[in-house]
C-alpha positions as a Markdown table, in Angstrom:
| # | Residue | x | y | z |
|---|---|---|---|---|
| 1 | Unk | 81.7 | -75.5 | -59.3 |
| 2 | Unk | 83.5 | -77.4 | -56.9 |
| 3 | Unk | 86.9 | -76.4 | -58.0 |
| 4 | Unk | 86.0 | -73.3 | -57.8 |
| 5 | Unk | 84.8 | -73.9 | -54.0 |
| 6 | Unk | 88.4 | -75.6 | -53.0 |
| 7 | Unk | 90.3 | -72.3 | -54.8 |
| 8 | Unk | 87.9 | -70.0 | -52.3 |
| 9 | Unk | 89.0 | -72.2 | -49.5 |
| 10 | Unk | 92.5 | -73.0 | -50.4 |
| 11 | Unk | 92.4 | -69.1 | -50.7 |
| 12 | Unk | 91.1 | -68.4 | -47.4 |
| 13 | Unk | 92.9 | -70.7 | -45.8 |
| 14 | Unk | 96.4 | -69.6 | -47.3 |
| 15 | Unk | 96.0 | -65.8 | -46.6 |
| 16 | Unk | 94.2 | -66.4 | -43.2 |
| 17 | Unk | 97.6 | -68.1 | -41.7 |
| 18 | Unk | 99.5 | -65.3 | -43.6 |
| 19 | Unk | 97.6 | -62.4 | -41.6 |
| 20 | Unk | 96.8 | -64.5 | -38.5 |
| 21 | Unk | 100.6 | -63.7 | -37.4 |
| 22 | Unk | 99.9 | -59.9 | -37.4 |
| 23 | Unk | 96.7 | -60.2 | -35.9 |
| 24 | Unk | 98.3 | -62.6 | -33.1 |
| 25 | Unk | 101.4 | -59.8 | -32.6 |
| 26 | Unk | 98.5 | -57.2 | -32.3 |
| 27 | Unk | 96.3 | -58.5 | -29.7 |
| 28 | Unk | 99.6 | -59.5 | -27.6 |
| 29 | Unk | 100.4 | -55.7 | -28.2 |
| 30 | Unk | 96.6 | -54.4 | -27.1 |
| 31 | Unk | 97.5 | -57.0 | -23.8 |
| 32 | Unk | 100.9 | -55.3 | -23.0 |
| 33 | Unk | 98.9 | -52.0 | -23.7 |
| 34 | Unk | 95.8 | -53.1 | -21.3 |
| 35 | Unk | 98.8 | -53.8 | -18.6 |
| 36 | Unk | 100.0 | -50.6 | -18.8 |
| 37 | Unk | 97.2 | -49.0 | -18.4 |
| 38 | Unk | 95.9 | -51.1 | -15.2 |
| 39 | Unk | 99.3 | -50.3 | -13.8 |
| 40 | Unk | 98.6 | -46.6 | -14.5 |
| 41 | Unk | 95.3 | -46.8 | -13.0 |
| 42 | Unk | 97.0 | -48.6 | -9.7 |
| 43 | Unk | 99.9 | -45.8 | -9.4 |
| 44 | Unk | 96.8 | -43.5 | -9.1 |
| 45 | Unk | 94.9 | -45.1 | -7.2 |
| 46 | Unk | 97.7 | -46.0 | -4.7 |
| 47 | Unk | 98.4 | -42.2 | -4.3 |
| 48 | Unk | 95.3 | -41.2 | -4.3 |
| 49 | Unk | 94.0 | -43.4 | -1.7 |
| 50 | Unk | 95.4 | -43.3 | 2.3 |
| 51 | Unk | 94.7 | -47.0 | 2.5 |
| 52 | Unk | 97.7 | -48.2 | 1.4 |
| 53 | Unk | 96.9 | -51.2 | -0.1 |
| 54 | Unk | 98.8 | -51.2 | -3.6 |
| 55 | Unk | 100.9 | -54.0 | -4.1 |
| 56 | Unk | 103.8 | -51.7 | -5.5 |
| 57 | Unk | 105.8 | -55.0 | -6.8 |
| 58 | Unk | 103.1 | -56.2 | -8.9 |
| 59 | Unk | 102.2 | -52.6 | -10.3 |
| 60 | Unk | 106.2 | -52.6 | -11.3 |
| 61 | Unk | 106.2 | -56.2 | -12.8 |
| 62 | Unk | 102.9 | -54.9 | -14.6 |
| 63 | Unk | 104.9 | -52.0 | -16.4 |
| 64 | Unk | 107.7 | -54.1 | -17.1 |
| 65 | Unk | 106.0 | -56.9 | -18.6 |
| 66 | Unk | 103.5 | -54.6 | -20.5 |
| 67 | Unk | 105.9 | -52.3 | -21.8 |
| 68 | Unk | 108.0 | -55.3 | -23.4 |
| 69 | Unk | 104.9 | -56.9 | -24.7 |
| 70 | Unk | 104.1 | -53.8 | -26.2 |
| 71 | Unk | 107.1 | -52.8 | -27.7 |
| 72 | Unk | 107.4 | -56.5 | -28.9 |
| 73 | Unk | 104.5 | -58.1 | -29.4 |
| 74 | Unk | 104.9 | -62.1 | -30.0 |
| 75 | Unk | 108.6 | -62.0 | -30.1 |
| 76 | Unk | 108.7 | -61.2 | -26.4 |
| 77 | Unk | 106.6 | -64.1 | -25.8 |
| 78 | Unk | 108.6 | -66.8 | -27.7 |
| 79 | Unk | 112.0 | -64.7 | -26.1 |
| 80 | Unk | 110.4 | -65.4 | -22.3 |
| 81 | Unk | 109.8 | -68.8 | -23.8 |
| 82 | Unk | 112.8 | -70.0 | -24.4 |
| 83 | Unk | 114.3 | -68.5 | -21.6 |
| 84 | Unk | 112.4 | -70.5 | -19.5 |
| 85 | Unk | 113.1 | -73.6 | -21.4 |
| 86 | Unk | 117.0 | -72.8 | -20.9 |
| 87 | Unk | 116.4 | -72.6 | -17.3 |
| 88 | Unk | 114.9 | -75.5 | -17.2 |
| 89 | Unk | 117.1 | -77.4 | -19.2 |
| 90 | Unk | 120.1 | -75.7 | -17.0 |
| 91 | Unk | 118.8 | -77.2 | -13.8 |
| 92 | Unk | 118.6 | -80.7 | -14.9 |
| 93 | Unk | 121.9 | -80.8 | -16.6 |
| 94 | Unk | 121.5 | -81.8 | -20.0 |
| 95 | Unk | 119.8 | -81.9 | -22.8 |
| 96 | Unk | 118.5 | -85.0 | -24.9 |
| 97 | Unk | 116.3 | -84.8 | -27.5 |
| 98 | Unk | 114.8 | -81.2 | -26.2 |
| 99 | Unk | 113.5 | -82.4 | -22.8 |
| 100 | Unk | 115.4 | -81.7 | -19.4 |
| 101 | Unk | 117.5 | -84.9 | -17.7 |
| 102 | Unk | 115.8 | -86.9 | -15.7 |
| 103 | Unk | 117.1 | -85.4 | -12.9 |
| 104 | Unk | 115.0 | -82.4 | -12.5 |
| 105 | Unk | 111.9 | -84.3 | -13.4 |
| 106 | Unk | 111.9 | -85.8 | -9.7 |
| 107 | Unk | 110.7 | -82.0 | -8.6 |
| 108 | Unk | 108.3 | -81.4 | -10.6 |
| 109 | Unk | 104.5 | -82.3 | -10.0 |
């Protein structure tokens, strides 16, 4: 009986981190989706209304971001990632061991 409980677990365990992936790529997909359609729902509102308060910069980063997180799912998120790691990295001048020089470390909190 309690080999039979490890297999069940083992099992689980095993096919849960082979599906988790997918189900992490679709929930950042539903969020770039959700984005979209709160940047949808802005536009409208924005013309609609005579107030004038729509941040118009924010509703275009919305549709930016949403639409790559969409198209991409988690690969946008590691891309924007290490993006910002090389930024990082390019500001303090080198590289050692996968953390920024000393250098930049003095501006940061």
């Amino acid at each position: 009986m309690k080999g039979l409980l490890m297999w069940s677990i083992g099992k689980f365990l095993s096919e849960f981190q082979k599906n988790s992936s997918s189900w992490v790529n679709t929930v950042v997909m539903i969020i770039g989706l959700a984005m979209l359609g709160f940047a949808a729902y802005k536009i409208a509102r924005g013309v609609i209304s005579k107030k004038g308060d729509t941040n118009w910069v924010m509703v275009i980063i919305m549709i930016v971001l949403g639409a790559y997180m969409f198209a991409n799912g988690t690969s946008s998120l590691t891309t924007l990632g290490n993006t910002g790691k090389d930024a990082v990295v390019k500001m303090g001048g080198d590289d050692r061991h996968g953390m920024p020089s000393s250098t930049i470390l003095w501006y940061l909190p």
